[in-house]
N, C-alpha and C positions, 0 to 999 in steps of 0.2 A: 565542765571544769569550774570550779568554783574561785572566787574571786578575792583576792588577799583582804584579808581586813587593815581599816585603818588602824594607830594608833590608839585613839580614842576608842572603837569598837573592841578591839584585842583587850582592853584594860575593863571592860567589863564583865568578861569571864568567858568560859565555855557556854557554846550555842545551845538549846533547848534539842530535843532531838524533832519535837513533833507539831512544826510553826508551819505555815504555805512557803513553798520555796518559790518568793517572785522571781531573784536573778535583776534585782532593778541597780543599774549602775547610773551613776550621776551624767554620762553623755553616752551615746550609741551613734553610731553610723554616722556623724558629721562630716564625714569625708567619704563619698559615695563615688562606686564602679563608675561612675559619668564624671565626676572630679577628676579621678587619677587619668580616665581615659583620655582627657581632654590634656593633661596635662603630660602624659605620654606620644598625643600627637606633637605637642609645642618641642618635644626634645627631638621628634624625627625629621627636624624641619633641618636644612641644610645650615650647619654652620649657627646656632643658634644663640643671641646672647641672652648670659647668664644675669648678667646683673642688673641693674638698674635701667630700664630704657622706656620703651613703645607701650609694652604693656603693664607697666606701671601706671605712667600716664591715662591711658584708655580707664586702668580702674578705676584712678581716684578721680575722673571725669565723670563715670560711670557715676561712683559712689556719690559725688555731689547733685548728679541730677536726682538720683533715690531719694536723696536727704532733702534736697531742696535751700541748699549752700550753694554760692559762685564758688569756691575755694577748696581743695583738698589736696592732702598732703599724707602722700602713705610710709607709713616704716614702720620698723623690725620688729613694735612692741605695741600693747596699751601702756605697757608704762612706759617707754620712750615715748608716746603721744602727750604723757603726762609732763615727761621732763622738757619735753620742746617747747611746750604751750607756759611753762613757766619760765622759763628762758626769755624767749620772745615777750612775755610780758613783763619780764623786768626789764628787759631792754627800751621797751614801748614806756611804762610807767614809774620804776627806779625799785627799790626795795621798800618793805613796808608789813603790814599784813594783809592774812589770806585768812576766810573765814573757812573752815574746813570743818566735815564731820568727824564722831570720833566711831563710824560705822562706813569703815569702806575700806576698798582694798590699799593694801601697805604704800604703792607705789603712787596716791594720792600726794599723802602727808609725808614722802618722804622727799617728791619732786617738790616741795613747795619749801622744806628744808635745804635741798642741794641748793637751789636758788635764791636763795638769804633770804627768803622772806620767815616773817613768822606766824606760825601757825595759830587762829585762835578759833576754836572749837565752839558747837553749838548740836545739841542737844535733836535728836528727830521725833518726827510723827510718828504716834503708832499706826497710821494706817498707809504711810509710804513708806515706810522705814528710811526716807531724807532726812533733811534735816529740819527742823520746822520751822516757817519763814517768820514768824511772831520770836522765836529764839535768833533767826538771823538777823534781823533788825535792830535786836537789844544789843547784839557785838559789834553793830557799825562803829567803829570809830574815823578819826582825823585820817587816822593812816590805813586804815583796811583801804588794797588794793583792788582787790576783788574779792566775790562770792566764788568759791570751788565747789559746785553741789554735784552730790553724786545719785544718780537714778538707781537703787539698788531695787537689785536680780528681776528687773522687767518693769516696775512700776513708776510710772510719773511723780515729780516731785515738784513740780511746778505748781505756782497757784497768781493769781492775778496782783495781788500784792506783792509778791517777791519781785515779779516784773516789772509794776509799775514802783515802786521804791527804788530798784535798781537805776532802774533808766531816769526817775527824774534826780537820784542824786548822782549819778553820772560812773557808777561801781558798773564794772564788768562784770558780768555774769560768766561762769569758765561752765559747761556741763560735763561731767562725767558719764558719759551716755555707754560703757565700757559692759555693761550689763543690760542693759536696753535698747538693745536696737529696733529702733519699730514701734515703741510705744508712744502716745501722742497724748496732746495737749491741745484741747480744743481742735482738733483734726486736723492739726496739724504737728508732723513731727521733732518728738524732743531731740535733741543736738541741733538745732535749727534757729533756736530762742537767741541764745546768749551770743556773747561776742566771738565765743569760741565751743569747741566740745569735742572732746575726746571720745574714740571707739576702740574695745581691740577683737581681733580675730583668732583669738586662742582658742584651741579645740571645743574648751567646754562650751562656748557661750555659742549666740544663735548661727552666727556662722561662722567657718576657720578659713585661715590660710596657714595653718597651723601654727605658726607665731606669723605677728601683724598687727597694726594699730593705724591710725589714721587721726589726722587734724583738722581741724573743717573749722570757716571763719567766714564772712562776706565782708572782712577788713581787707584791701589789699596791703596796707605796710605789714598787717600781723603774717599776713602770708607770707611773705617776701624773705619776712625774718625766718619765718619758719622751715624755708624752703633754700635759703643759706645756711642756717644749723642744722638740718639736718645731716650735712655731708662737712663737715671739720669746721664750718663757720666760711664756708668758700664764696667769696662774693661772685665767682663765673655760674653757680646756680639758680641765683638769681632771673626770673621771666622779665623785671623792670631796666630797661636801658639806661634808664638815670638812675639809675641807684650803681650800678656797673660801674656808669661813667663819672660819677660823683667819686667813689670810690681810687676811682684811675686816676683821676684827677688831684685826689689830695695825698697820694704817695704815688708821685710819681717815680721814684727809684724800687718801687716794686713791679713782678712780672705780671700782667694783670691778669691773669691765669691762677695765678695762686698770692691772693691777696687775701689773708683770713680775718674776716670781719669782729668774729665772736669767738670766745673760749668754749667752744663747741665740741659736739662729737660724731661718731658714726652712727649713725640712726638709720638710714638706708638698708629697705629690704628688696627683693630681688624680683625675675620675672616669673621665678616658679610659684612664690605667694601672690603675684597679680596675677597669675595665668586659673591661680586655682579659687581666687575673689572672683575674678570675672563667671564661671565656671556657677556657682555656688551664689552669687547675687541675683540672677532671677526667680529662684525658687524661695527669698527670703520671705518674700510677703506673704505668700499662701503657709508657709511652714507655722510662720507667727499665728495664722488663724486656729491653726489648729493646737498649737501651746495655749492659746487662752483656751478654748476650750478644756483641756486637759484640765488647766489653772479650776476655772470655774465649777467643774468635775469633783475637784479633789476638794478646795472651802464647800462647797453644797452639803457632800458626804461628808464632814466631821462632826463630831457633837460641838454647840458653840458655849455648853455649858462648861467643857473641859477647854477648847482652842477657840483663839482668833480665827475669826471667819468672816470679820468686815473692811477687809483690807481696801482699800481704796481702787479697785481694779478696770475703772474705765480707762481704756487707753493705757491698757498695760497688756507687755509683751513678756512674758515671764519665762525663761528657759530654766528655770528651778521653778518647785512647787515649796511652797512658806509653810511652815510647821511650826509656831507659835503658842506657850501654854497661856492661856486666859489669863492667869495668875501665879505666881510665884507659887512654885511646889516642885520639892526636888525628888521628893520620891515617884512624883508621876513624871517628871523628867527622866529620871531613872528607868521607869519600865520603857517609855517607849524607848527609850535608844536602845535598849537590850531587846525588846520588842523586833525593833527593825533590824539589827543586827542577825536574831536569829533567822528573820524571813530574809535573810540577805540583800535589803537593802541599804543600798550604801545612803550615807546623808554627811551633812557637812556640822557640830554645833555652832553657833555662834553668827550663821550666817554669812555674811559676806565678806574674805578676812581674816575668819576666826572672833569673831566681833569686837566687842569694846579697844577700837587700838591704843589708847588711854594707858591699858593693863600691858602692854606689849615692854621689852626690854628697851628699846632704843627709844621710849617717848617717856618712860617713868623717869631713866637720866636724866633729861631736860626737866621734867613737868610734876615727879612724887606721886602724890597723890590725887592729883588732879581727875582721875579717873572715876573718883565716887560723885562726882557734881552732874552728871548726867544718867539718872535713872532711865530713862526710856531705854537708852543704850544697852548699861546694866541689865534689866530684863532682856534684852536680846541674847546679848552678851551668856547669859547663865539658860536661860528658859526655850530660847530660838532656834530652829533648826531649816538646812534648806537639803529638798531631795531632787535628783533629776528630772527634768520637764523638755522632751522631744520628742518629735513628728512621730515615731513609731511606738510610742507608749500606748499596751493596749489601755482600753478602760476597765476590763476587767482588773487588773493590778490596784488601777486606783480603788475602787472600789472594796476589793479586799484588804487593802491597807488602809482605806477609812474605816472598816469593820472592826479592824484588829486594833486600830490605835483606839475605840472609840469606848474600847470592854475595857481598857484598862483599867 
């Protein structure tokens, strides 16, 4: 049974009749016969709760000792991860700006909006598709709050400079690790660096709870905050007894049950997404081994006279594979997306997004044309493509899809 075309694909016409039919769709199997199974024992348990409890807890227990954080914090979204973690940091730090890329997903730059900060953009690497720390240094100002850096589809963005400038001018580092889970930096893992970093567990990415997200910090106040906004801004969330009793203490005409600390929301996800994290967390690290491979698979086979093929991929977990033209050229942009289209594989342009969010309606409002001052972007943005990368990709496909993109 064939597989709906995207928008994009539809818009460049009828299919070839006579291409290889891979069938390569952007995720497969994320949710495996041993998921559901597990998660069909948890519902035949007597009397079972649904919502927020025991095994929420166990996961983001779990999840910190993987990552190698004290601290985690699970709900409903990566982008709720994104909107807590700027929350809490305005609360911690006041408003001001946030250096943000203009290469990452929507709910980056719009949690950093909802939260009065404002947003100032900086330019990425071509070989991490980040942001480039030589460009985040030039937009430090007086009031930049923090760094927001985003690990885009598997690769490290970290570099020793970024680290140490952070830390000795005293800026928060936030990681966007919502794309990367598993990749690492000096052997040790990214979301683990900064003072904070966000994860989510949506179907596409390396593993699901089929919506889900997570907060991880080894601040205890950022915790705290985090873990009271998460549920209406309720100070009985709270793990800290002096913060409770701080709280009780200075309204006392309120019930201390429901004392609401923040202009908060519901964020809270349930025990059937920790039941199916728990479930799907040990098998994360050997799966990742076998996406790099895949990754390294598919740059090997390309021509590098036509594609990027030097991406930066130590310590990179990539559940997309990166499709990059060398150079600006729209006619060979053209074939291969029609290319891929006809062997039916699905791909995304623009990368992570839809790329340059610059170009998007809700950020030209605020900002015009702000969007042509970042060419690295721009080439992603027009030139860039990302295609599915998991566990049961054979190699054959890759293979013929490096064939086929490589004649054109």
């Amino acid at each position: 049974m064939s597989r709906p075309q995207t928008l994009e694909q539809k818009a460049l016409g009828p299919m070839a009749t006579s291409p290889p039919d891979l069938s390569w769709p952007l995720m497969r199997n994320n949710v495996t016969r041993a998921d559901l199974d597990a998660l069909i024992a948890f519902l035949q348990k007597d009397d079972p709760i649904l919502t927020q409890s025991k095994n929420v807890e166990a996961f983001e227990l779990a999840w910190s000792e993987w990552l190698g954080v004290k601290h985690s914090v699970f709900v409903n979204s990566g982008s709720s991860a994104n909107e807590l973690t700027m929350l809490a940091l305005r609360e911690l730090h006041g408003e001001g700006e946030i250096i943000v890329p203009p290469l990452t997903w929507v709910s980056d730059i719009a949690s950093v909006l909802h939260a009065g900060f404002t947003p100032v953009f900086a330019d990425i690497s071509p070989r991490t598709m980040g942001m480039d720390s030589a460009e985040i240094l030039r937009k430090i100002s007086p009031r930049t709050k923090a760094v927001f850096l985003t690990h885009i589809l598997g690769y490290n963005a970290l570099d020793d400079l970024l680290l140490e400038e952070c830390g000795s001018r005293g800026i928060p580092l936030i990681e966007d690790v919502c794309e990367s889970h598993g990749a690492t930096f000096r052997d040790k893992k990214c979301g683990s660096f900064g003072f904070a970093s966000n994860f989510s567990f949506y179907y596409a990415h390396h593993m699901s709870t089929i919506e889900g997200g997570m907060v991880c910090t080894n601040d205890r106040d950022f915790y705290e905050i985090c873990r009271v906004a998460r549920s209406h801004g309720m100070v009985r969330e709270s793990r800290d007894a002096s913060f409770q009793a701080r709280y009780a203490a200075d309204f006392p005409d309120l019930n201390p049950s429901f004392i609401f600390a923040f202009p908060a929301h519901n964020m809270r996800s349930t025990e059937l997404n920790a039941v199916l994290g728990l479930a799907q967390l040990p098998r994360l690290d050997a799966n990742n081994i076998i996406r790099t491979r895949n990754l390294n698979r598919f740059l090997d086979g390309l021509d590098p006279s036509k594609f990027r093929t030097d991406f930066a991929v130590e310590g990179s977990s990539n559940y997309a594979l990166t499709l990059v033209l060398k150079d600006p050229d729209a006619s060979l942009r053209d074939r291969c997306m029609q290319a891929m289209t006809d062997a039916r594989v699905e791909f995304r342009r623009g990368t992570s997004g839809g790329g340059n969010q610059l170009r998007q309606p809700y950020l030209r409002r605020l900002l015009g044309d702000e969007y042509k001052k970042y060419p690295e972007v721009e080439h992603i943005h027009f030139h860039g493509f990302y295609i599915g990368n998991y566990p049961d990709l054979e190699s054959e496909k890759i293979d013929t899809l490096c064939t086929l993109l490589n004649g054109l």
